[in-house]
C-alpha positions in Angstrom: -131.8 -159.7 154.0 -128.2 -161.1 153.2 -126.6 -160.1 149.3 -126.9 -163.7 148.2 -130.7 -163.9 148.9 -131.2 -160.8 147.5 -129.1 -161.4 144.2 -130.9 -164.6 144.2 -134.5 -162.4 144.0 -133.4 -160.0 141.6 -132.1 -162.5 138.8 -135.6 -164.1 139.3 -137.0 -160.8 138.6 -134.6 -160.2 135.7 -135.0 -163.4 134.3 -138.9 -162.9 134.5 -138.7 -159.6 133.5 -136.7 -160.3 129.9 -139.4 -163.1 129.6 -142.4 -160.6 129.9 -140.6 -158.3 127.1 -140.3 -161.6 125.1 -144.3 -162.6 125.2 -145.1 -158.9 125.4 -143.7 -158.8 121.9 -144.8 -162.6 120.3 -148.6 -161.3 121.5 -148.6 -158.3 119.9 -147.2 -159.2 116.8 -149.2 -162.3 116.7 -152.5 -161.0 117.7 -152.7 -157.1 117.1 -150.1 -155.8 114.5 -151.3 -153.2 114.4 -150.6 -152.0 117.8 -147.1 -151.0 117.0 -147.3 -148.2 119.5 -148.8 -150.0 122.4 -145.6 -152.3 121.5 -143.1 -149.4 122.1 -144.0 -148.0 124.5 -144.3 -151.1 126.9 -141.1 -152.6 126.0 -139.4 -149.2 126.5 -140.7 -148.9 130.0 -139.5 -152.4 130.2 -136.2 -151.8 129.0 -135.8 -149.0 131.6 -136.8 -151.2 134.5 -134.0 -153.6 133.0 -131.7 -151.1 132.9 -132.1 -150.2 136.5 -132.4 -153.5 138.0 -129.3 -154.3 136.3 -127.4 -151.6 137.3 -128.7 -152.3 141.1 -127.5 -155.9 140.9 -123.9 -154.6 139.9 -123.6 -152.6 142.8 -124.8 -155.7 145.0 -122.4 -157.7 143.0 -119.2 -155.7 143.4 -119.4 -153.5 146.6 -116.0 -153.3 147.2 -114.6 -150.6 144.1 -115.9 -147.5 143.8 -115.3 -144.2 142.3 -112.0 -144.2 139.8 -110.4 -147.2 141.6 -113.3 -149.2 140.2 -113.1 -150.2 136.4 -114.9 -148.9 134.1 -115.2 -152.5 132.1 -115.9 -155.6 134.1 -116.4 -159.4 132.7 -119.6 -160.1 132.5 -121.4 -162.5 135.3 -122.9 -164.9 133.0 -121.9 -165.3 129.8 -119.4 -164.0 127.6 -117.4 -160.2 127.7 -117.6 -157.2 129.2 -119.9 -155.3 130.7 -119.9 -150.9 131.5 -119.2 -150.9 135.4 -121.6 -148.1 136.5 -119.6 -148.0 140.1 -117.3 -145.8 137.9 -118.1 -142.5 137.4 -117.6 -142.8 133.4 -119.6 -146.4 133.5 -122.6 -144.1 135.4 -122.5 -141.7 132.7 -122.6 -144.4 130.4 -125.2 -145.8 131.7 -127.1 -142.4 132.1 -126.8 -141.7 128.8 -127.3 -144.6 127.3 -131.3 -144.5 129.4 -132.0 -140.9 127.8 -131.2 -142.2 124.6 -133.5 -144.7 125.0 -136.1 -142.7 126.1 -135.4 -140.4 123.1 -135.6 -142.6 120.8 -138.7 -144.5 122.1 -140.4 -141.3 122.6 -139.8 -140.2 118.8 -140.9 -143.7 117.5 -144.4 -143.4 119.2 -145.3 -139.6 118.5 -144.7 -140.1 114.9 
């Protein structure tokens, strides 16, 4: 499978992906408040997923820079700013980071 057909599937699956978080969290509010915790821990595996896929579709989207010739900010593919670069070693870490944070947090917001 060629890298346009394949960033082609994976916005599809972004796209569809942001839109499950987004009814995931309008039903659960709506119809069980008080399922707070169901809530969490769903859109943290979610935002993980995200996470990951995006990270993917940078590599597919800029192949040619890696290691510390790549840089660590890079404008963002649609919309406005910048993005981390996780092709660069700091932009990995980052990235890295910023998922066990996540998890962390997530993890301390449903056990208490």
């Amino acid at each position: 499978m060629n890298s346009e057909k394949k960033l082609k599937i994976l916005d599809i699956i972004l796209v569809s992906l942001m839109a499950l978080m987004l009814l995931v969290v309008m039903s659960l509010v709506i119809f069980h408040p008080t399922a707070q915790k169901l809530a969490l821990v769903i859109i943290g595996l979610l935002v993980l997923i995200l996470i990951a896929l995006s990270t993917y579709r940078c590599w597919l989207t800029y192949p040619e820079l890696t290691g510390m010739k790549a840089p660590l900010f890079v404008p963002k593919v649609i919309g406005f700013g910048w993005a981390v670069n996780p092709r660069n070693p700091i932009g990995m870490a980052l990235t890295i980071v910023v998922s066990i944070v996540l998890v962390v947090v997530f993890g301390v917001a449903l056990f208490n």
